[in-house]
C-alpha positions as CSV (number, residue, x, y, z in Angstrom):
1,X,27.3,-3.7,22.4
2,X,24.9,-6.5,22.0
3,X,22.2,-7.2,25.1
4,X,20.6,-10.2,26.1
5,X,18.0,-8.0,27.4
6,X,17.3,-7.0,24.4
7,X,16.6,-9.9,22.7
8,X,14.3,-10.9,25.2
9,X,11.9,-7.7,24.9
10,X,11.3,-8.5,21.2
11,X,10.3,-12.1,22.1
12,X,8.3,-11.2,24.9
13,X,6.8,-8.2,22.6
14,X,6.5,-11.4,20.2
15,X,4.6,-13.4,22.6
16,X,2.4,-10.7,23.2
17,X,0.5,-10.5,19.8
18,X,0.5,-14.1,19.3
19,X,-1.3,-14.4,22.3
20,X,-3.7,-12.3,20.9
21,X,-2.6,-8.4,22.3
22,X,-1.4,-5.1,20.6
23,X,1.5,-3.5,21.5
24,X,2.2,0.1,22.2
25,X,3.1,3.1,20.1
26,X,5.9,3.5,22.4
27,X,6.8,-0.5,21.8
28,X,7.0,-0.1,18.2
29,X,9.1,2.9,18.7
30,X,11.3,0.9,21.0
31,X,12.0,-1.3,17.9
32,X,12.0,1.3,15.1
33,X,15.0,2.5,17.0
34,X,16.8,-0.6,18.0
35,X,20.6,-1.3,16.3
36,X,20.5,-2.9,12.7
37,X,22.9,-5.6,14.8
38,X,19.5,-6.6,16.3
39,X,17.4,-6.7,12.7
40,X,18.3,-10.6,12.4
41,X,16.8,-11.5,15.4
42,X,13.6,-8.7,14.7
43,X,13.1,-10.1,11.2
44,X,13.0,-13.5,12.5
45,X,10.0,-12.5,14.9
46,X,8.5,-10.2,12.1
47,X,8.1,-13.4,9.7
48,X,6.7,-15.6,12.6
49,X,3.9,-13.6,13.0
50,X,3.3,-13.1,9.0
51,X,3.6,-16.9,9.0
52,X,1.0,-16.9,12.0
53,X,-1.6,-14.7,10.9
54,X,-1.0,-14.8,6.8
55,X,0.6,-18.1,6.5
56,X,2.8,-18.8,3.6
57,X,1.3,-17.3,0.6
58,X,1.7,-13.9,-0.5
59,X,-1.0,-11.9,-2.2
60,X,0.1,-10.1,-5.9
61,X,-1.3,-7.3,-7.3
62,X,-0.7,-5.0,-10.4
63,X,-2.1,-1.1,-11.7
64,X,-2.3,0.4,-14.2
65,X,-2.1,4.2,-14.9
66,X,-5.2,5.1,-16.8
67,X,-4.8,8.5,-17.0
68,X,-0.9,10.7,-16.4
69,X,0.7,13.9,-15.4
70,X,-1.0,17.7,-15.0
71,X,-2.8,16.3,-11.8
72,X,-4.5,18.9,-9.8
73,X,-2.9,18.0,-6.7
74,X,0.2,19.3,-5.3
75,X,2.0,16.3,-3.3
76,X,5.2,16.7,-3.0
77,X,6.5,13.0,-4.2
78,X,4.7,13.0,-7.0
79,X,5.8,13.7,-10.5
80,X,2.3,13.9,-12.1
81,X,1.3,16.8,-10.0
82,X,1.0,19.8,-12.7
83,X,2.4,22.0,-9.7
84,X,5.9,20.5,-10.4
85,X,7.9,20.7,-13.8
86,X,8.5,16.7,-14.4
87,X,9.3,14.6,-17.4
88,X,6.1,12.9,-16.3
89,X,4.0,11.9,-19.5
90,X,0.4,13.3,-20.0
91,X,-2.0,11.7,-21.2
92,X,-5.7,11.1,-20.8
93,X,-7.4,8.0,-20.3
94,X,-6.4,4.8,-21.9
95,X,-8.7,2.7,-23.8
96,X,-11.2,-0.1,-22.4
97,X,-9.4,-2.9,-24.5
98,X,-6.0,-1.6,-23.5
99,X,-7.1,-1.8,-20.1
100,X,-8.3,-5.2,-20.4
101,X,-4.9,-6.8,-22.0
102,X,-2.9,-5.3,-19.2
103,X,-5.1,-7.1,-16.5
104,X,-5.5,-10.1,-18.6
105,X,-1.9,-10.2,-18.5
106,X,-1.3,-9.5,-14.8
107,X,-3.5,-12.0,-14.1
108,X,-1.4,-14.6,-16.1
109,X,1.2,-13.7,-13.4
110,X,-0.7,-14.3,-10.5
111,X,-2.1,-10.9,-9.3
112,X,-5.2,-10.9,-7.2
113,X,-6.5,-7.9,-8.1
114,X,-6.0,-4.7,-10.5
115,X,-5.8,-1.3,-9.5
116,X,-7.3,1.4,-12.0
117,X,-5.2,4.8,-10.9
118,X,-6.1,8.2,-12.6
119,X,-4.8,11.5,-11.1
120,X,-6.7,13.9,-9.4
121,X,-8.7,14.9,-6.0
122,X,-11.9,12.5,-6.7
123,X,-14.4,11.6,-9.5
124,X,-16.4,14.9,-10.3
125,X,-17.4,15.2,-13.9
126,X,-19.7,13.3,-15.8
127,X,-16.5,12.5,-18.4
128,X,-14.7,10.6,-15.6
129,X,-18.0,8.8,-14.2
130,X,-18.3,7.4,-18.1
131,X,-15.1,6.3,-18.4
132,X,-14.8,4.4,-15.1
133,X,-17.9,2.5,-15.6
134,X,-17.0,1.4,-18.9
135,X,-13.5,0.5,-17.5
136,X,-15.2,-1.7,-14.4
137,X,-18.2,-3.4,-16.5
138,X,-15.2,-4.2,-18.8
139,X,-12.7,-5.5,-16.4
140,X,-15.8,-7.7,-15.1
141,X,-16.9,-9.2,-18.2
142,X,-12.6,-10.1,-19.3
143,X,-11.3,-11.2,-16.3
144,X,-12.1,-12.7,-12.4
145,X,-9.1,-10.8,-11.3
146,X,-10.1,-8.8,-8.2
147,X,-11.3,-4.8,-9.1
148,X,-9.5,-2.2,-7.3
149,X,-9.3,1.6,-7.9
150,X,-7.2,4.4,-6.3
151,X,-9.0,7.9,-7.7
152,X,-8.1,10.0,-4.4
153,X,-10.7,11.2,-2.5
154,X,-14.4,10.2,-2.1
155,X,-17.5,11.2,-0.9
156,X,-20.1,9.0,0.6
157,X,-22.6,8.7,-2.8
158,X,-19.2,8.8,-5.7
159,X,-18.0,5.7,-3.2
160,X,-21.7,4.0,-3.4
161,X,-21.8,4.5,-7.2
162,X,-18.8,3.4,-8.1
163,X,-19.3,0.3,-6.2
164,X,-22.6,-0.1,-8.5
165,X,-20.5,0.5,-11.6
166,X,-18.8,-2.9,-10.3
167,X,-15.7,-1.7,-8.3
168,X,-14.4,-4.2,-5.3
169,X,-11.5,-3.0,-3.7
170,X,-10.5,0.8,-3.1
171,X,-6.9,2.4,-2.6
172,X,-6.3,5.6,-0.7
173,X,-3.0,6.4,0.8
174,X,-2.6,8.5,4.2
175,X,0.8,8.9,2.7
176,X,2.1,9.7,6.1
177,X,1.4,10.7,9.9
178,X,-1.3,13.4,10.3
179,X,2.0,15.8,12.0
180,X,3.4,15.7,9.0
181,X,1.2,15.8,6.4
182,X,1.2,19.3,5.4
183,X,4.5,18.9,4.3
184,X,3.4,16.6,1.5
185,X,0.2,17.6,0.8
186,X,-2.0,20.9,1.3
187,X,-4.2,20.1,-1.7
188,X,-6.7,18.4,1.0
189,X,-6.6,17.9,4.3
190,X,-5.8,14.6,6.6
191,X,-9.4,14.7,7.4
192,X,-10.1,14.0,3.7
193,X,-8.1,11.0,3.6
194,X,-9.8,9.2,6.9
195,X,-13.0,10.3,5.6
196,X,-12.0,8.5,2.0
197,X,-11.8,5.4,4.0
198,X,-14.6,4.8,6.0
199,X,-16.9,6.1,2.9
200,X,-14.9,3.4,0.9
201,X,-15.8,0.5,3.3
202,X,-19.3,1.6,4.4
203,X,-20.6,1.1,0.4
204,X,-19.0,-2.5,0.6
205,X,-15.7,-2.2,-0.8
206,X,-12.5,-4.0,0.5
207,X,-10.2,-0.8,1.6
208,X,-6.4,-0.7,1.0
209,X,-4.5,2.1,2.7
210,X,-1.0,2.9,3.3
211,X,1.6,5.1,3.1
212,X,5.3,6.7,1.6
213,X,8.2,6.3,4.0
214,X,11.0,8.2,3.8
215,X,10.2,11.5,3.3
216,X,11.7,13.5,6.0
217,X,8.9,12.1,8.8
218,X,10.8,11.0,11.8
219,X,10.6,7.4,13.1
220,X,8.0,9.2,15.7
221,X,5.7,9.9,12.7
222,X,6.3,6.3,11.0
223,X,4.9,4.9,14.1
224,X,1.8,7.4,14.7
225,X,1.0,6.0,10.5
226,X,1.4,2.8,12.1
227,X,-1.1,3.7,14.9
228,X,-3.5,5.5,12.8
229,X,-3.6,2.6,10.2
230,X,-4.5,0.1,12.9
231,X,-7.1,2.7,14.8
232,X,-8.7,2.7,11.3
233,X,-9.1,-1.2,11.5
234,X,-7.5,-1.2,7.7
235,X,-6.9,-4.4,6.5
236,X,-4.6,-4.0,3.4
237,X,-1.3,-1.7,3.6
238,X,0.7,-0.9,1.0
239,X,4.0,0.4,2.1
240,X,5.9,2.5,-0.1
241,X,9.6,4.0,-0.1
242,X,10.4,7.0,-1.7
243,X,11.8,7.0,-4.9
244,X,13.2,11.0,-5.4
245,X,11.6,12.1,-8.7
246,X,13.3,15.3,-10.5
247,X,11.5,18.1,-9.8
248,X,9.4,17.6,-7.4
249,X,10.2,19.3,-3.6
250,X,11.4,15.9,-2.1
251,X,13.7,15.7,-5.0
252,X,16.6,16.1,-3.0
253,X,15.3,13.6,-0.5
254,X,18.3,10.6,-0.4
255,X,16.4,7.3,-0.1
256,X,15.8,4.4,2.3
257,X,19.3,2.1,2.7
258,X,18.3,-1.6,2.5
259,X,18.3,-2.3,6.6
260,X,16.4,0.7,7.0
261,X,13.5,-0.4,4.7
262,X,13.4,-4.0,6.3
263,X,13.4,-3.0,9.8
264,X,10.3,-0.9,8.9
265,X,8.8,-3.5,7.2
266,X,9.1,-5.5,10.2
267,X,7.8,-3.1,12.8
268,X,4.9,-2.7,10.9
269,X,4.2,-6.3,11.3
270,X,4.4,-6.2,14.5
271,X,1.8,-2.7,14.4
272,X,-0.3,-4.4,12.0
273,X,0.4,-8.4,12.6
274,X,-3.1,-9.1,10.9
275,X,-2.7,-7.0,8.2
276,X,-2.2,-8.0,4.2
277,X,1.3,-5.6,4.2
278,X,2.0,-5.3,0.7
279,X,5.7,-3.6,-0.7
280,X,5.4,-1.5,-3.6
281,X,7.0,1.7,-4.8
282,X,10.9,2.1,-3.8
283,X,11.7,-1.9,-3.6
284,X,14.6,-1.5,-6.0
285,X,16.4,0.4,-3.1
286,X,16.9,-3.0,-1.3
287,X,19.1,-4.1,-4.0
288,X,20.0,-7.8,-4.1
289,X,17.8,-8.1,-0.9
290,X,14.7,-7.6,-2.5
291,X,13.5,-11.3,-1.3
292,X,14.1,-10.0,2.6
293,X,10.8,-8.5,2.5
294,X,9.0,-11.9,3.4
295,X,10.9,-12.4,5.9
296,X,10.8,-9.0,7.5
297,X,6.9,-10.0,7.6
298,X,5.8,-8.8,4.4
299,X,2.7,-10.7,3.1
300,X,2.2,-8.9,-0.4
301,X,4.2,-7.2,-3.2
302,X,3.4,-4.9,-6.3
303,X,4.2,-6.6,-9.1
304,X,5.2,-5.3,-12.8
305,X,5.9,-1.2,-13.1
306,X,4.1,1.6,-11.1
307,X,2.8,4.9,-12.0
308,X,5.8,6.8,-13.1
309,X,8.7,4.4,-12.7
310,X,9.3,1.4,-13.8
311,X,9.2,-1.7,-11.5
312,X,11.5,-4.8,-11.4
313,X,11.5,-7.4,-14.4
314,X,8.4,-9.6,-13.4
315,X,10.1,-12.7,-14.7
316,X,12.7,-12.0,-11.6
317,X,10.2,-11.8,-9.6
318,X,8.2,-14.9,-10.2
319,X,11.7,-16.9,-9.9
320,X,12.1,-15.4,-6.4
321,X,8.1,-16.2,-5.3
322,X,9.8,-19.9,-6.4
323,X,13.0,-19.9,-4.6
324,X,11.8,-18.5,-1.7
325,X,8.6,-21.7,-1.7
326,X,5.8,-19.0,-1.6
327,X,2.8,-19.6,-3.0
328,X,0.8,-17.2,-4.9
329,X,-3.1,-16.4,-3.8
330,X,-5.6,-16.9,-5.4
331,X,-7.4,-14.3,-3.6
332,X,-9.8,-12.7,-5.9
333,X,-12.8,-11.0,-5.0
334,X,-15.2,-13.5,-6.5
335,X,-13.9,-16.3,-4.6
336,X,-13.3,-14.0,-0.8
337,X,-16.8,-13.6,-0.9
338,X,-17.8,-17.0,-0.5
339,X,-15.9,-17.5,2.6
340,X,-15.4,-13.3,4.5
341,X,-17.5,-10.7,5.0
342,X,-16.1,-7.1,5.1
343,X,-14.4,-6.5,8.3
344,X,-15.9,-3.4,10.7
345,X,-13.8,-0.2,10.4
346,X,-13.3,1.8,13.1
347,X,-14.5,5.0,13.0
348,X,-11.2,7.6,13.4
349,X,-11.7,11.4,13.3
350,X,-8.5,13.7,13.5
351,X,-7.9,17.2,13.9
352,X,-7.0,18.6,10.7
């Protein structure tokens, strides 16, 4: 049954942010939990405070995967990882002009910025150094669309030199909570991950860090993510939904229903209400309410296909951006600078 007591925690936990405070772990928990006959009223706070702290354009961006499958790594979700038998395709890295055309085109659809994703545990050999600074000075010299990288894990001088070879924004999941992460991941540690970060941002690079939901964490573990995410002062998250690949060990994993996702999405605004939160992987599983997101307080979306899967038809999407009145921004790198610097990060250690 329905209670008017209810309705008036979420406004009051509303009220809260926009007057400028956090709310608790155990708040956020609170609304993870709360009946889907409540998500109406939720979703209506949730895009209040997008509206309030990211007004009413959404940022786009676009990847491309430069190099597939055999991946050293052994996350469970993923079908590149050679420790899995996949259909994944293997290849090595695409070619500079190749590289170009895809950004030149997602550009043409509005995206921001352009994710170069290769497999693998960092940037070690002289081979992948090449490659990447050819890929950077070329993205540079064809395009001003924003240039963003997600090559797993860094150490302080890789993250310094691949900001000289011209890189702006850097990608680095958490995937998940740090109490759950050895189930997805022994490969490296959690430690790895928050270190990735703060190496990212202190050689001057715009981080973006996220996560995979629905991968047998509990809503406890969603909201420590949450926490951890907002400890870390990250200013971009990506929020993913797991899409079961065959033969991989979450394979068997049944996926997000559509109220599900968008109450997540909107408790994460209300974790993160300052935060660029940007949908990617495992959209398709909202179905026909794909356009919800916005309004569960989403701020960014993915757009065109992703590393393994295919994405939605872009067209569609650029006839929702329309029919919902959202504006596209024109956020790129070149023209942030003039007007932000790089926000402080805090400084997070864990226990892993």
């Amino acid at each position: 049954m329905m209670n008017d007591a209810t309705y008036r925690q979420i406004d009051t936990l509303t009220q809260a942010i926009l007057n400028g405070a956090d709310i608790s772990a155990e708040d956020g928990l609170w609304l993870l939990k709360l009946d889907h006959d409540y998500l109406p009223w939720l979703m209506a706070s949730a895009d209040r405070l997008r509206k309030t702290f990211r007004g009413n354009e959404i940022e786009v961006c676009a990847i491309s995967n430069v190099r597939s499958g055999n991946c050293s790594e052994n996350c469970s979700f993923c079908a590149q990882s050679g420790h899995h038998k996949t259909s994944a395709p293997a290849y090595n890295y695409i070619s500079d002009e190749e590289l170009a055309d895809q950004a030149n085109q997602a550009r043409q659809w509005g995206a921001s910025d352009f994710g170069v994703v290769s497999k693998g545990w960092g940037v070690r050999s002289e081979k992948e150094h090449t490659a990447l600074s050819s890929y950077f000075k070329t993205l540079e010299g064809s395009s001003d669309i924003g240039r963003c990288a997600s090559l797993g894990v860094l150490d302080k001088n890789t993250a310094t030199t691949l900001k000289g070879y011209g890189l702006e924004n850097y990608h680095h999941n958490l995937e998940t909570a740090e109490s759950y992460f050895d189930k997805v991941c022994t490969s490296h540690t959690y430690q790895e991950n928050i270190d990735t970060i703060k190496h990212a941002h202190d050689a001057g690079l715009r981080v973006c860090a996220g996560g995979i939901l629905g991968m047998g964490e509990t809503v406890e573990q969603r909201i420590e993510l949450a926490t951890t995410l907002r400890d870390l002062g990250v200013e971009s998250v990506p929020l993913n939904f797991l899409n079961p690949q065959e033969g991989t060990p979450f394979s068997h994993i049944t996926p997000m229903k559509p109220y599900d996702i968008l109450q997540n999405i909107a408790v994460f605004r209300f974790m993160l209400p300052r935060a660029e939160i940007r949908i990617a992987g495992g959209r398709s599983f909202l179905g026909d309410l794909q356009s919800m997101i916005f309004m569960a307080g989403a701020s960014g979306v993915m757009i065109g296909n992703y590393l393994t899967t295919k994405g939605r038809e872009v067209e569609d999407d650029l006839q929702m951006f329309k029919a919902l009145k959202l504006e596209i921004r024109d956020g790129t790198q070149k023209k942030r600078a003039a007007t932000e610097t790089t926000p402080s990060l805090t400084t997070a250690t864990t226990t892993a």
